[in-house]
C-alpha positions in Angstrom: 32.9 -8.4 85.3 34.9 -5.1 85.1 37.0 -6.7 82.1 33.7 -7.5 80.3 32.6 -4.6 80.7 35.7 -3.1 79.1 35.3 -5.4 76.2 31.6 -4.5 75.3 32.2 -1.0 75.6 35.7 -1.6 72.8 33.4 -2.9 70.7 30.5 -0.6 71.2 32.7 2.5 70.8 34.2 2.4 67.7 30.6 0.9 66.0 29.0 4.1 67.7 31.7 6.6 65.9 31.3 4.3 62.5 27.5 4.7 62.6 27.6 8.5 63.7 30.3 9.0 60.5 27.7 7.0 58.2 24.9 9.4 59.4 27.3 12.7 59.0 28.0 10.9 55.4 24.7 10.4 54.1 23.5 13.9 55.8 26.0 16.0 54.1 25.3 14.3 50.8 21.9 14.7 51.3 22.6 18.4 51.7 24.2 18.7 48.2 22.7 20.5 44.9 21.9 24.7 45.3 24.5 24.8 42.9 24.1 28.6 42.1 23.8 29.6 45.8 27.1 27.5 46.6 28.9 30.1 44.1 27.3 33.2 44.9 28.4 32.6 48.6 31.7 31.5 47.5 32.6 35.1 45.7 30.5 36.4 48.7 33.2 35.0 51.1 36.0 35.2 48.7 35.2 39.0 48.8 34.9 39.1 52.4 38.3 37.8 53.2 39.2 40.4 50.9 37.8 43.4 52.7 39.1 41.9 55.6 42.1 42.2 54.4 43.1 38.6 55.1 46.2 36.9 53.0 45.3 35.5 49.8 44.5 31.9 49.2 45.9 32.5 45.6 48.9 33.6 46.8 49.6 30.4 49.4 48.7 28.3 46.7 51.2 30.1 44.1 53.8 29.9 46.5 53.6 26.0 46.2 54.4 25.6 42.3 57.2 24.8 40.7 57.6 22.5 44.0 55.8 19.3 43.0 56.7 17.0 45.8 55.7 19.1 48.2 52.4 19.8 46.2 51.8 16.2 46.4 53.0 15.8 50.3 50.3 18.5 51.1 47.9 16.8 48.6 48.4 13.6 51.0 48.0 15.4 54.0 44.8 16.5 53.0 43.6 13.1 52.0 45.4 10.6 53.9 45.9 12.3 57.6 42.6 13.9 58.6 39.8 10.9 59.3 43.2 7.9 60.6 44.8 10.9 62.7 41.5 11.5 64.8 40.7 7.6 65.0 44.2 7.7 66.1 43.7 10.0 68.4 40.8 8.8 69.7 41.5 5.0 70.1 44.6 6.0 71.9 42.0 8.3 74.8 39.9 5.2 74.7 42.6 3.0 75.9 44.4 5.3 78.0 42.1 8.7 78.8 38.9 7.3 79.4 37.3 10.7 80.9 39.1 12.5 78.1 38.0 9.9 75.5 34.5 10.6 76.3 34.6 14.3 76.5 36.4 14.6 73.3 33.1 11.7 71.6 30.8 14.4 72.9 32.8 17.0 71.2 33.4 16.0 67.8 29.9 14.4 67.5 28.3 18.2 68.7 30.8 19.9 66.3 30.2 17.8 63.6 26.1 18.5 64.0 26.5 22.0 63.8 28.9 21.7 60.7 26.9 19.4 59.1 23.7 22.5 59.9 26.0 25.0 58.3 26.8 22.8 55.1 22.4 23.2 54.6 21.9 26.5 55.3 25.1 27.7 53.4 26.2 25.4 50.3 29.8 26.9 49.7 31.8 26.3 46.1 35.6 26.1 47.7 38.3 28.1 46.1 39.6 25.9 44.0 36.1 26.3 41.7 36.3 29.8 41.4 38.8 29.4 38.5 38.5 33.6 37.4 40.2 34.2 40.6 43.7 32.0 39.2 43.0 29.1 41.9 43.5 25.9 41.0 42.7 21.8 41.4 45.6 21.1 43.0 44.5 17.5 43.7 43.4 17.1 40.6 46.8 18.2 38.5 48.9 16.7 40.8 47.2 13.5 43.2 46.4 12.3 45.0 42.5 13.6 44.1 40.1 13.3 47.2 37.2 14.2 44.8 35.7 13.4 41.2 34.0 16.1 38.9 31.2 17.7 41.4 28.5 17.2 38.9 28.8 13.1 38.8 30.4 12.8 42.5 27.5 10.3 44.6 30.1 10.1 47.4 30.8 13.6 48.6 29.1 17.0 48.5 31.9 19.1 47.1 29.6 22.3 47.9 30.1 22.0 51.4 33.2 23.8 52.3 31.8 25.7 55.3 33.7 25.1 57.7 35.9 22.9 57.5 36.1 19.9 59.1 39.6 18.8 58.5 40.5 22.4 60.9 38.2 21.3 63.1 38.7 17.8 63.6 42.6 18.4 63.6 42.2 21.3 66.4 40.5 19.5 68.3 43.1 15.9 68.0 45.8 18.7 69.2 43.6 20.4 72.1 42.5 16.8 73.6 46.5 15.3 73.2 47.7 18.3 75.2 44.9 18.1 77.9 45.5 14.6 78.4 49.1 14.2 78.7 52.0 15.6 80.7 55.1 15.7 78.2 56.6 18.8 78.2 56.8 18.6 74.1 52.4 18.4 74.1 52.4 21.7 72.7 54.1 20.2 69.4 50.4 18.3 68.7 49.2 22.3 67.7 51.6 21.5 64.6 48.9 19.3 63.6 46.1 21.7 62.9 48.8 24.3 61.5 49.5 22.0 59.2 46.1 21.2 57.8 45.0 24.8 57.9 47.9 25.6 55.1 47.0 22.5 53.4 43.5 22.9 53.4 44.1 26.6 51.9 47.3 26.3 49.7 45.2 22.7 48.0 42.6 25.3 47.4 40.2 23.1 49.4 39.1 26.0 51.9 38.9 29.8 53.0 40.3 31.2 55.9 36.8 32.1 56.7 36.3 27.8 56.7 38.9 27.5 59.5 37.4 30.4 61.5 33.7 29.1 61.5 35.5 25.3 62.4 37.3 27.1 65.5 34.1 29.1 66.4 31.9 25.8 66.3 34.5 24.0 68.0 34.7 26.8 71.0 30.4 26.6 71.5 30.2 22.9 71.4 33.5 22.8 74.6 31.4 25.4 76.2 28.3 23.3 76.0 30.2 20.2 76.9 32.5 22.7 79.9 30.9 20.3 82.4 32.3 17.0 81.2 35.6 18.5 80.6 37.8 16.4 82.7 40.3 16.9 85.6 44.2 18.0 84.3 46.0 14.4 84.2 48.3 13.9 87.2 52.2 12.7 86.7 52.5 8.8 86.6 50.7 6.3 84.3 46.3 6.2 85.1 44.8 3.3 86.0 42.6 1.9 82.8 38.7 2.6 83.9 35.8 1.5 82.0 34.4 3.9 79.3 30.5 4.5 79.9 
């Protein structure tokens, strides 16, 4: 009985995420046009980050040319690493964290609500539109291209950079990783939203600002979920349990 259960909920779980993902798809497509509004708030931020006195995004992005291969490597990162590094991530709890495979479900399906409420009630142009500031397409000059020309695009609401996901999604992979192992090396999964947060900028795919609203969503939906965070993981392999 126990291993039948186990089997209904491997197949449950991953249709459950699938469906949730076609939901957050459709949603955030759904959410797209306010053209207009998308740029104003884009020079609004850009401006912002400015008075804050935060680095520039131009000046990441500069320091990448002349260097193609890593242009393209980061390029890659951004579209290849983000969605089969969380599945990754959370096949691997599924099978061997079951507590922490549930807490981080309830986690990335809360964040990913409240981004997806953000991407409606503030469309955002990313940087790599605002072409007066000296930002550019680095996806599109170089490939791989995650996205087509905004205006015929059906599959993606380019308008939507607020906040970004691919910070949010990779902070999280890191947080749960280091919570639910006992190598004395865990600290090295942090590398992984590092990463994307320079690729996300330098690729001219998101703000600073992007990363900080991911990270503040991120913090309210663990603090809604605090109770269901589970125990530290003790030395030795865990017995497999059932995921419910």
């Amino acid at each position: 009985m126990a291993s039948d259960a186990r089997r209904l909920s491997a197949l449950r779980e991953p249709a459950l995420i699938a469906a949730l993902f076609l939901v957050y798809k459709v949603a955030r497509v759904a959410a797209n046009g306010h053209v207009d509004e998308a740029f104003r708030n884009a020079r609004a931020v850009w401006d912002a980050e400015r008075w804050l006195r935060l680095p520039g995004e131009l000046a990441v992005q500069q320091s990448l040319l002349g260097w193609n291969g890593l242009i393209e490597a980061a390029n890659s990162y951004y579209a290849y690493v983000h969605f089969p590094a969380t599945a990754a991530c959370l096949i691997w709890l599924f099978r061997w964290r079951p507590a922490h495979y549930r807490w981080t479900r309830n986690v990335i399906v809360l964040l990913t609500a409240g981004a997806l409420a953000v991407h409606f009630l503030m469309p955002l142009a990313p940087p790599r539109m605002l072409t007066d500031t000296g930002m550019l397409d680095l996806g599109r000059l170089y490939g791989p291209a995650v996205y087509g020309p905004p205006e015929t695009d059906q599959l993606a609401n380019q308008y939507a950079a607020m906040p970004s996901l691919h910070v949010g999604w990779a902070l999280l992979v890191a947080i749960a990783l280091i919570t639910a192992t006992t190598n004395r090396y865990r600290a090295l999964w942090l590398l992984h939203p590092a990463i994307t947060l320079l690729v996300v900028v330098a690729t001219g795919n998101h703000y600073w600002l992007d990363a900080v609203a991911a990270a503040v969503l991120l913090a309210v939906a663990c603090t809604v979920l605090r109770h269901q965070r589970p125990l530290p993981v003790p030395a030795g392999p865990l017995p497999l349990a059932a995921v419910g």
